[in-house]
C-alpha positions in Angstrom: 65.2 -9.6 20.1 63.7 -7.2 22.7 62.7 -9.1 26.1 58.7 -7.9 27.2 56.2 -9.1 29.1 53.2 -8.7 28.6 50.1 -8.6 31.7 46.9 -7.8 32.2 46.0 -5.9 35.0 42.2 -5.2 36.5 40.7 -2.7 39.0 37.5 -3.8 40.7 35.1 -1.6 42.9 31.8 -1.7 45.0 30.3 1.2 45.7 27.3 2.5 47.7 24.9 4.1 45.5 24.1 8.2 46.6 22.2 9.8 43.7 18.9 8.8 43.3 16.9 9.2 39.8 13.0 9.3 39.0 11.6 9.0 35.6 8.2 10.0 35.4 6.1 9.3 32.0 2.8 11.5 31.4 0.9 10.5 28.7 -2.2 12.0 26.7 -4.5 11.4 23.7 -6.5 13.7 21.5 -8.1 13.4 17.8 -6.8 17.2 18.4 -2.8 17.4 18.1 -3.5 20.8 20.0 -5.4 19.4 22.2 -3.8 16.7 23.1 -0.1 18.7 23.2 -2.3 21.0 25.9 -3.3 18.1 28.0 0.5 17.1 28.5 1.2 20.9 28.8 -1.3 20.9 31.7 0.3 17.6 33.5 3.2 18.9 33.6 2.5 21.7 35.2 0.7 19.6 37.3 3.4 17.4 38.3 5.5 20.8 39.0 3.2 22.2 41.5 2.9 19.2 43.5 6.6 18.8 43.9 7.3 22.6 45.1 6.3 21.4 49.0 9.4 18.7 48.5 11.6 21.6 47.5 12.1 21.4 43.6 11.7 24.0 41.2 9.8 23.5 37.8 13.2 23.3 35.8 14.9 20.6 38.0 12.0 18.2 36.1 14.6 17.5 33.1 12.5 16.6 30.0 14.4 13.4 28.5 11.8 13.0 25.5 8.9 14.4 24.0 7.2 13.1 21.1 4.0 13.1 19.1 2.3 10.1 17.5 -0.8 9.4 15.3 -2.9 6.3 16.2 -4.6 4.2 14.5 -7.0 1.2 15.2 -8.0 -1.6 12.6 -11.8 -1.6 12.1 -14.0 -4.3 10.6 -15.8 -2.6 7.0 -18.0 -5.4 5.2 -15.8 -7.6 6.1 -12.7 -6.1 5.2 -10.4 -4.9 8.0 -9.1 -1.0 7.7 -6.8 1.4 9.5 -9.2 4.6 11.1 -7.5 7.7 12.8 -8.0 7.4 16.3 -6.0 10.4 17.9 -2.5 12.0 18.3 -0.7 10.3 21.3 1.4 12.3 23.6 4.6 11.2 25.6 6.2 13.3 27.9 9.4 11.4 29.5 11.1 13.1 32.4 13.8 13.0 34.9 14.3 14.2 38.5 17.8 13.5 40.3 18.9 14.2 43.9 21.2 13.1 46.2 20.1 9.6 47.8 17.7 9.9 50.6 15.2 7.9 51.6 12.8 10.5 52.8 13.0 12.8 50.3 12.0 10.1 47.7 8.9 9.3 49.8 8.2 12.6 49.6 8.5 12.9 45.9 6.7 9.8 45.1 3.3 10.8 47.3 3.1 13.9 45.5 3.6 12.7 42.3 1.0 10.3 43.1 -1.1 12.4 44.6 -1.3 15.2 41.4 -3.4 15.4 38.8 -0.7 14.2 36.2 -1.4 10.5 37.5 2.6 10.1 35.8 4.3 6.0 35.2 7.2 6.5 37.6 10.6 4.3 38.3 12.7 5.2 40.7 17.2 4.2 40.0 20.2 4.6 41.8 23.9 5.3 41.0 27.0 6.5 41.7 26.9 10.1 41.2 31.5 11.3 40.7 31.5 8.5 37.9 35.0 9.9 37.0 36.6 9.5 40.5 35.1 6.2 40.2 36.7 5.6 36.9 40.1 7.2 38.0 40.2 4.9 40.6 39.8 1.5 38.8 42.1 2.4 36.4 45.0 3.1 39.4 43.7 0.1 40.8 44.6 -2.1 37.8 48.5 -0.2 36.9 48.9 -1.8 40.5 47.7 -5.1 39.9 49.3 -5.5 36.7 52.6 -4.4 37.8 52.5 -6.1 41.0 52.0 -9.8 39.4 54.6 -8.3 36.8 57.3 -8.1 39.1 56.6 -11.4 41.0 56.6 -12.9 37.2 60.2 -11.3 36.6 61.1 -12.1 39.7 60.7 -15.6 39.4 62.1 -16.1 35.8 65.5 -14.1 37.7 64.5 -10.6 35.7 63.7 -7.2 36.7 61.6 -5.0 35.0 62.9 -2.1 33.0 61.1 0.8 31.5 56.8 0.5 30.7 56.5 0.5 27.3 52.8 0.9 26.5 49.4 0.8 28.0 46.1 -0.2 26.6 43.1 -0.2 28.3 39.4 -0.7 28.1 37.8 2.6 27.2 34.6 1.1 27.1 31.9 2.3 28.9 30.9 1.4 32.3 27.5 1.3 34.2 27.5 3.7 37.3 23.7 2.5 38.2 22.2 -0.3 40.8 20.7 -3.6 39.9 18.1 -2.1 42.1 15.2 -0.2 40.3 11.5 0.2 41.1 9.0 0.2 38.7 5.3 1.7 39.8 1.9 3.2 38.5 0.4 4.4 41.4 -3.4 5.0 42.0 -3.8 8.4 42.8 -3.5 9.0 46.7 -6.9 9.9 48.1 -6.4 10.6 51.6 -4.0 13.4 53.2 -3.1 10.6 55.7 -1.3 8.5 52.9 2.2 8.0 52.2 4.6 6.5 49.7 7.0 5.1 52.6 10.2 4.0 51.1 12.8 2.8 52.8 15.7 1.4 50.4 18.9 -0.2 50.7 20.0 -0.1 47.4 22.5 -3.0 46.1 26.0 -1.6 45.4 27.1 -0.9 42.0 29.9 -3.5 41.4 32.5 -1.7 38.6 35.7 -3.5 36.8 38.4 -2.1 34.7 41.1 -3.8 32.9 44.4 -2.7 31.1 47.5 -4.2 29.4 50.3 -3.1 30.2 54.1 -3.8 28.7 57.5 -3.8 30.2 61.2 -4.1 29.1 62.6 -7.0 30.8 66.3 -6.7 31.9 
């Protein structure tokens, strides 16, 4: 009977966030689909002009979804309660990524706030070279695993021979902060307003595993 052993081996990793990501959210209603398609039309264009001063371009807005609804509200008729048309819905999900920087999201935030769009906004943060990342946790755990092999073999008067297989996690992982903010802002009145962030955002904590095999000899 061939001699193995058998160990698992994990790669751990904290890393400061540097891309930062805003989803905005317009909405608009009609009893007009054209209409109300129009009105989302003219707040995103809204939301595009206001950003030019920070330095984006109207195509760096990344639509994420777009979709059209019917609504309907339950009205009271003689005592019996029925479904009326109340308008086509409009929702217009977006994304805007740069590298992390606090001022530059203070100045993306104010103008969003301050345009006619009035978008829902949330602000994330992640780790932008997710496949450095990943290449590094996986190194990370081929030397753990072989490392508490060898002291293993070592103990039971072994060495190790040649690596027979390797399986690993190929799951996905989570490249984004625990941090987030979530904000509707009123629209900014005054030219002497800011949005004035000023985050820190918590690290994004990553773990790999593997299982590895070796010949023992």
């Amino acid at each position: 009977m061939d001699r193995i052993i058998t160990v698992r081996g994990a790669g751990k990793l904290s890393l400061s966030p540097d891309k930062t990501s805003v989803d905005f959210r317009l909405t608009s209603k009609s009893k007009d689909y054209f209409t109300a398609v129009k009105a989302s039309e003219a707040q995103l264009s809204a939301l595009a002009e206001a950003l030019a001063p920070a330095g984006f371009e109207k195509d760096d807005v990344k639509t994420v979804h777009f979709g059209v609804s019917a609504e309907y509200e339950s009205v009271r008729d003689n005592g019996v309660y029925r479904n009326v048309f109340s308008g086509y819905a409009v929702s217009h999900s977006l994304r805007l990524e740069f590298p992390f920087d606090n001022d530059r999201l203070s100045a993306v935030l104010t103008a969003a706030s301050r345009s006619l769009a009035d978008p829902d906004m949330s602000v994330s943060f992640s780790v932008s070279d997710a496949a450095s990342a990943e290449e590094e946790l996986l190194k990370r755990a081929a030397k753990s695993a072989r490392k508490r092999a060898e002291t293993l073999a070592a103990a039971s008067g072994v060495s190790l021979g040649e690596l027979i297989s390797v399986d690993y996690d190929s799951g996905g992982l989570s490249f984004e902060s625990p941090t987030r903010l979530e904000n509707r802002p009123l629209m900014l009145k005054s030219s002497m307003d800011t949005v004035d962030m000023s985050f820190s955002p918590e690290d994004v904590s990553l773990e790999k595993s593997a299982v590895f095999v070796w010949e023992l000899k």
